[in-house]
C-alpha positions, -999 to +999 in steps of 0.1 A: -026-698+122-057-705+098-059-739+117-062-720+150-088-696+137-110-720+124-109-745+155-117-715+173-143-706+151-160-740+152-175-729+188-169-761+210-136-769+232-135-803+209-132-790+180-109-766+188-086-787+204-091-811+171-076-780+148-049-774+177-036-808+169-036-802+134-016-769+135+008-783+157+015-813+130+017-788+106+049-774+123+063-809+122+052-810+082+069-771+078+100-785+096+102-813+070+100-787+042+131-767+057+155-795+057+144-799+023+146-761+011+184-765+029+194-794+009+185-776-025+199-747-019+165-722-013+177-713+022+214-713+038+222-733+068+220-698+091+180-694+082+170-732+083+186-726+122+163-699+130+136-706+107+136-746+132+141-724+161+107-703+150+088-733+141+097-758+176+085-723+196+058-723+176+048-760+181+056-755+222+033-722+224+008-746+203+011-777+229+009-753+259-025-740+244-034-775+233-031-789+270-047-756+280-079-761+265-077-799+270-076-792+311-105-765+308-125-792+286-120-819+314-130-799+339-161-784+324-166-830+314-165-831+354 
């Protein structure tokens, strides 16, 4: 979310789209960390299911907005 803000923040479609990338990786890094919090023990196998489930919506609404403000940037470009 703090990715999001600040790409938005920035003031240019670019740049926003830049930080959108970024958070969206960062759902991939936070899915990483669950598998690992799983395998020690700091969550059970029902929450790393819907904490995954939580995080890939997450990345999806990401990517739509992502390819949202790519489309309006090409078509101010044109």
């Amino acid at each position: 979310m703090s990715n999001i803000a600040e790409g938005f923040e920035r003031g240019s479609q670019r740049e926003f789209y830049r930080y959108l990338y970024i958070a969206r990786s960062s759902c991939a890094e936070l899915r990483s960390q669950l598998y690992i919090a799983c395998d020690v023990g700091y969550i059970s196998n029902g929450q790393f299911e819907e904490l995954w489930n939580l995080a890939e919506n997450t990345a999806r609404v990401i990517g739509g907005l992502k390819n949202s403000v790519k489309h309006t940037r090409d078509s101010i470009k044109s």
